[in-house]
C-alpha positions as CSV (number, residue, x, y, z in Angstrom):
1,X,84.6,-156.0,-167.5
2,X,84.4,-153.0,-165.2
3,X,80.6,-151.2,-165.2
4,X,79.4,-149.5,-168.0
5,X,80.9,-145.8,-168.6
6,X,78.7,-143.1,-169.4
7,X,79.9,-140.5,-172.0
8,X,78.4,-137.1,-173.1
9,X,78.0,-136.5,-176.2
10,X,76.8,-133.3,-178.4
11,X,76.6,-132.7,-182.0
12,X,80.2,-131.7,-183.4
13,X,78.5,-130.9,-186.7
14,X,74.2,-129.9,-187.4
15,X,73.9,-132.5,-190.4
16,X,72.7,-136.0,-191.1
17,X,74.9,-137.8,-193.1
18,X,73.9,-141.5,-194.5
19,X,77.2,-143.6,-193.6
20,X,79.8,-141.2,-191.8
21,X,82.6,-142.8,-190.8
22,X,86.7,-142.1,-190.2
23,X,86.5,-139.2,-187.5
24,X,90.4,-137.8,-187.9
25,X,91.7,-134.7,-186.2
26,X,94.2,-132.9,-188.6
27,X,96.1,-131.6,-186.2
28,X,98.4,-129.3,-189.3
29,X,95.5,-127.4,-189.7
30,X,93.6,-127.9,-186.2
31,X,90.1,-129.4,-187.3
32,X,88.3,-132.4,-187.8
33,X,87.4,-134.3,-190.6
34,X,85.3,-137.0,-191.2
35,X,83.8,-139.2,-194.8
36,X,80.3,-139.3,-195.8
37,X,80.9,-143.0,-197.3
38,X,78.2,-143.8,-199.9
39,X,78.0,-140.2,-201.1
40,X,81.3,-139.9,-202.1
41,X,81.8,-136.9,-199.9
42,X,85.4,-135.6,-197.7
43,X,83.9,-133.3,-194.7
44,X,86.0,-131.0,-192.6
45,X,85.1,-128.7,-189.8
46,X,86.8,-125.0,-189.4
47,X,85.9,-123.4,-186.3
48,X,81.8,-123.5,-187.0
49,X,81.6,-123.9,-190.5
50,X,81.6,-127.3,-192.3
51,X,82.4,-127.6,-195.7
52,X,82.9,-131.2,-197.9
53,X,84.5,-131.8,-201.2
54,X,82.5,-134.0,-203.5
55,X,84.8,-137.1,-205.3
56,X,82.1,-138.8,-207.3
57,X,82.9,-142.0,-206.3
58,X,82.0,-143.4,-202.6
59,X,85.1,-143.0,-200.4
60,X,86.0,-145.2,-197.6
61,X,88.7,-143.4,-195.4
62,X,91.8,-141.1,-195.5
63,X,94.9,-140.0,-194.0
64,X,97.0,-136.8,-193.7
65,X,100.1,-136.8,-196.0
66,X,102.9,-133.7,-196.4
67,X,101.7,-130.4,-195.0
68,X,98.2,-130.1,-196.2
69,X,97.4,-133.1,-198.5
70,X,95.6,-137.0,-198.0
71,X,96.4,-139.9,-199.3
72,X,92.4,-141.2,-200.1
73,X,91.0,-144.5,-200.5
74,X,88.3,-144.3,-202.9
75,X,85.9,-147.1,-204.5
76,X,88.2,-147.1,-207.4
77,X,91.6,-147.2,-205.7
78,X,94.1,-145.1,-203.8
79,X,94.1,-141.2,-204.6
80,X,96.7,-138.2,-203.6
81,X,95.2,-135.3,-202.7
82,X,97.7,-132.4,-202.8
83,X,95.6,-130.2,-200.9
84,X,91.9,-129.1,-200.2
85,X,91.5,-126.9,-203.5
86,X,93.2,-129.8,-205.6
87,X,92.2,-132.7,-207.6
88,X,92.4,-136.4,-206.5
89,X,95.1,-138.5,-208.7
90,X,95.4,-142.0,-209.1
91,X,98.1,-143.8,-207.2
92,X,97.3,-147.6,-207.1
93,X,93.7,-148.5,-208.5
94,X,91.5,-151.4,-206.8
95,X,91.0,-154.7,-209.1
96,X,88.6,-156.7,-208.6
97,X,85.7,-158.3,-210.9
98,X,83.3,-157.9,-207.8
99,X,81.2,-154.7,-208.4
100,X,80.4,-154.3,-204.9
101,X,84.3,-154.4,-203.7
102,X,85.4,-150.9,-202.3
103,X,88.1,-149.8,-199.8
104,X,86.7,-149.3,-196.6
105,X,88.6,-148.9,-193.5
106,X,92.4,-147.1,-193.2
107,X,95.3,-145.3,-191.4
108,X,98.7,-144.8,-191.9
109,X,101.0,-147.0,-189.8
110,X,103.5,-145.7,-187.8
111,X,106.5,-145.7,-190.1
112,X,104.6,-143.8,-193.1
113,X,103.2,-146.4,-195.5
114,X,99.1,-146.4,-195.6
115,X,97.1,-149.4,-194.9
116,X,93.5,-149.9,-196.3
117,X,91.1,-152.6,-196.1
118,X,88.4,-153.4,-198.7
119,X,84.8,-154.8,-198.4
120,X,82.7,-156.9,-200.3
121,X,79.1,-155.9,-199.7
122,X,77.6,-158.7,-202.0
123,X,79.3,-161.3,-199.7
124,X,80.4,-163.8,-202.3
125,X,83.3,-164.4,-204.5
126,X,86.4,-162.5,-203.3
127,X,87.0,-161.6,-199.6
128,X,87.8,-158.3,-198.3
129,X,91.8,-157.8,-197.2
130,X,94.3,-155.1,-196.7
131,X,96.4,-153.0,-198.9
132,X,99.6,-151.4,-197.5
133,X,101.0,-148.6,-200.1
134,X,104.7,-148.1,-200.0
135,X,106.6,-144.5,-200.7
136,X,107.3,-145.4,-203.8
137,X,103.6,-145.7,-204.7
138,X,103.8,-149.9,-205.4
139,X,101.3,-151.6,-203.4
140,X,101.4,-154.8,-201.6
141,X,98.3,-157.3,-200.3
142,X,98.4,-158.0,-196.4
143,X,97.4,-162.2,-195.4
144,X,94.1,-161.4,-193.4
145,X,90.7,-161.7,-195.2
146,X,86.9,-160.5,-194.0
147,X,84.1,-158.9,-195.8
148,X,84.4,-156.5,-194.5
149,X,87.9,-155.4,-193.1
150,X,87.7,-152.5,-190.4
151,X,89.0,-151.7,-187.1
152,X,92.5,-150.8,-188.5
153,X,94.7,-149.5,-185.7
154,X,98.2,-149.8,-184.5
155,X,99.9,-149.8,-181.4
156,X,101.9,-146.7,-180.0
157,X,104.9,-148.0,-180.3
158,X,104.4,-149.4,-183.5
159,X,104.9,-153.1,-182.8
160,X,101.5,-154.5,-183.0
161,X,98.8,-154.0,-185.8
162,X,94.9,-154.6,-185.1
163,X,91.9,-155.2,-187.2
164,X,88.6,-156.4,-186.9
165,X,86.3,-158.6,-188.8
166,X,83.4,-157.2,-188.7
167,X,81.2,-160.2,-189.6
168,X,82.4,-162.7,-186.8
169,X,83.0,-159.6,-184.0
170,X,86.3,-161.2,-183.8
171,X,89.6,-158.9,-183.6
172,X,92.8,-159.9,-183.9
173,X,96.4,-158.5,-184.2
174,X,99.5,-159.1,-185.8
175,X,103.0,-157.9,-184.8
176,X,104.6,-154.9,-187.2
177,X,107.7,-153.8,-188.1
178,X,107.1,-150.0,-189.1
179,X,110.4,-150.3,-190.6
180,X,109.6,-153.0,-193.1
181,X,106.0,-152.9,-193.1
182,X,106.5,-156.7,-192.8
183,X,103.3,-158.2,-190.9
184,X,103.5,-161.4,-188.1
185,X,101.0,-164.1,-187.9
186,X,97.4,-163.6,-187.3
187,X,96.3,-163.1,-183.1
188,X,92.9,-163.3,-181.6
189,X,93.1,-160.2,-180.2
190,X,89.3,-160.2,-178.7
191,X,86.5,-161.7,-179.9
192,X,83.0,-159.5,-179.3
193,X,80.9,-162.3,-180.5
194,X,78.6,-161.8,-176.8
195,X,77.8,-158.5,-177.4
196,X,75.1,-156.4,-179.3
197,X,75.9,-155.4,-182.6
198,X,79.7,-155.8,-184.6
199,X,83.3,-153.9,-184.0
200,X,83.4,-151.5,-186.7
201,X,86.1,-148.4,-186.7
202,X,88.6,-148.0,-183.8
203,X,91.7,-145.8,-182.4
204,X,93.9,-146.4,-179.9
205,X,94.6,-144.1,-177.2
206,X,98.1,-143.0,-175.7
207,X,97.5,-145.9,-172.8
208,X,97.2,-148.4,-175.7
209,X,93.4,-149.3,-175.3
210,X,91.3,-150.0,-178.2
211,X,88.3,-148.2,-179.1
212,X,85.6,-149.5,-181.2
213,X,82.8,-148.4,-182.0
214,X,79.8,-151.4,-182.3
215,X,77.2,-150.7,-185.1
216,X,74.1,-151.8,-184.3
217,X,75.3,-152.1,-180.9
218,X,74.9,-148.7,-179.2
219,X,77.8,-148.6,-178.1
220,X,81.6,-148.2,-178.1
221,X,84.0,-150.9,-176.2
222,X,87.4,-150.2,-174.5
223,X,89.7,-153.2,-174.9
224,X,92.9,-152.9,-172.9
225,X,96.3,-153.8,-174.7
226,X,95.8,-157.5,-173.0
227,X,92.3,-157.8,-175.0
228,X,90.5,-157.3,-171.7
229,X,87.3,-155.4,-172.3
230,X,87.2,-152.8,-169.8
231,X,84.1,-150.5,-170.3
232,X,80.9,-150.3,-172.9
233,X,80.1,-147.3,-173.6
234,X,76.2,-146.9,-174.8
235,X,75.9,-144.2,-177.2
236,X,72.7,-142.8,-178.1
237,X,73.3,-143.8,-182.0
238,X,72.3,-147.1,-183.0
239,X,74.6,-147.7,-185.4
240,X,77.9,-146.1,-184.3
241,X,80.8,-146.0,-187.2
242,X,83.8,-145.4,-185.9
243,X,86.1,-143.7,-182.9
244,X,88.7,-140.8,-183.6
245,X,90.9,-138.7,-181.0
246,X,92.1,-135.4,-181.4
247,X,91.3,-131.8,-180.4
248,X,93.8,-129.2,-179.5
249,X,94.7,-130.9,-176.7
250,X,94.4,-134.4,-177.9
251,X,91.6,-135.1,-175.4
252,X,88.5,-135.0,-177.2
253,X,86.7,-137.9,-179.0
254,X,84.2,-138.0,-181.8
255,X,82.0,-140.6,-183.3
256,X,80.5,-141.1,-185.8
257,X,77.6,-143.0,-187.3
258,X,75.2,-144.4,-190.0
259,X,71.5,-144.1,-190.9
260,X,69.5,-146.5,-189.2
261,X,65.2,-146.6,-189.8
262,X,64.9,-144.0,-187.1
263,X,66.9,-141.2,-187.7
264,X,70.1,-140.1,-189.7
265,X,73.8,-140.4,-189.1
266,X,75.6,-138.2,-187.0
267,X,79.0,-136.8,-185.7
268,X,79.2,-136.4,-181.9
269,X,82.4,-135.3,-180.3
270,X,82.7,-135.5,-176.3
271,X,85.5,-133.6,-174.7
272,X,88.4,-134.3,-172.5
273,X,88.3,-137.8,-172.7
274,X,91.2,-139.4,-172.8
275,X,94.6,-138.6,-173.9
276,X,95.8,-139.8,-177.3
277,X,98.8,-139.3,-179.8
278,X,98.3,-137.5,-183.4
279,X,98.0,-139.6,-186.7
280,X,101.4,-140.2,-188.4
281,X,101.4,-138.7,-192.0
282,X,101.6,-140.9,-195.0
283,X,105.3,-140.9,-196.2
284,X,104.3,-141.7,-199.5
285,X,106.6,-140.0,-202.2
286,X,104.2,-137.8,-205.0
């Protein structure tokens, strides 16, 4: 590992949030966006005003689908948003007799079709896995199991899928076909078990490193495409959520993070970062 890399941060946003987490530039409409988890709440940012939509339910991540709508993955399932002014509706609900089961972490994969983990905060009975939704709204269950699944993020080329479970700080990756959505066998990918606090939420920039942010770590890790770690990045949150890229010229970086007994979450965005590709759209047919 190369010396640790300092990163300046300011406030993208003046609030406090409890548990904000899936950064995502949507680069249709040129603004971030970003979840306030436990509160149910879909946040985006246009020029200096901030504005959220309230779902009722909490709400784990989303991803940009047609010209202006989400695909959403709520505590009760996956949602369709057709657009900001719109209502969510019910594509594939989540079963499970564990009360405390939830989707969690999610993207689309290059090819179209969403992937979403699930976490089970009680920690007993049923395992957290993945979800991958297909255009034609059926849903099938991906082979990898955590408490708590996060970290989802794909290669650039679309060949290689990575996740992390949070629990062990281990990371692994399986090889993808975007075309079939068909997953390989499980890699360690990198395993963060020597260093403070757990790989939550990640990208991937345009190099192919891996960016995740550690929650109760202060700090964010670079992990080259060989599972090298490269830099750690201390952040001045302690419980850092999650990295996203984006910006109008794809440079820019935010984080975001959770409440932690000093002070509230927060979304920080540093500029001119590093270079990254936009977020494929869901090609999921409504």
């Amino acid at each position: 590992m190369t010396n640790s890399k300092n990163i300046a941060f300011e406030p993208l946003v003046e609030l406090n949030f409890d548990l904000a987490e899936c950064p995502r530039w949507d680069w249709r409409g040129q603004f971030w966006m970003w979840v306030n988890i436990c509160e149910g709440e879909l946040w985006r940012m246009q020029g200096d005003n901030a504005e959220c939509i309230e779902l009722g339910e909490p709400i784990g991540c989303f991803a940009l689908h047609g010209k202006s709508g989400y695909i959403l993955g709520l505590k009760s399932g996956i949602y369709h948003l057709e657009s900001w002014e719109s209502f969510p509706t019910l594509v594939s609900p989540l079963i499970s007799e564990f009360p405390r089961m939830r989707h969690n972490d999610g993207r689309v994969a290059p090819g179209g079709r969403f992937i979403v983990g699930t976490r089970n905060g009680a920690k007993e009975g049923d395992k957290g896995q993945f979800y991958q939704l297909h255009d034609d709204g059926s849903t099938d269950s991906l082979p990898f199991y955590a408490w708590t699944c996060n970290g989802l993020a794909f290669s650039n080329d679309g060949q290689w899928l990575y996740w992390a479970d949070t629990g062990s700080s281990k990371i692994y990756k399986h090889s993808y076909d975007s075309i079939s959505g068909v997953c390989g066998p499980q890699q360690l990918f990198c395993d963060l078990e020597g260093f403070e606090g757990r790989p939550d939420g990640a990208s991937i920039d345009a190099e192919g490193n891996y960016w995740v942010a550690m929650y109760a770590g202060r700090s964010i890790i670079k992990i080259s495409p060989d599972g090298e770690v490269l830099n750690l990045i201390p952040v001045e949150v302690e419980n850092p959520t999650m990295v996203g890229f984006g910006g109008k010229g794809l440079t820019d970086l935010v984080l975001t993070s959770a409440k932690s007994e000093d002070s509230k979450g927060k979304v920080l965005i540093a500029k001119h970062v590093v270079r990254a590709y936009k977020e494929p759209l869901s090609t999921y047919k409504v």
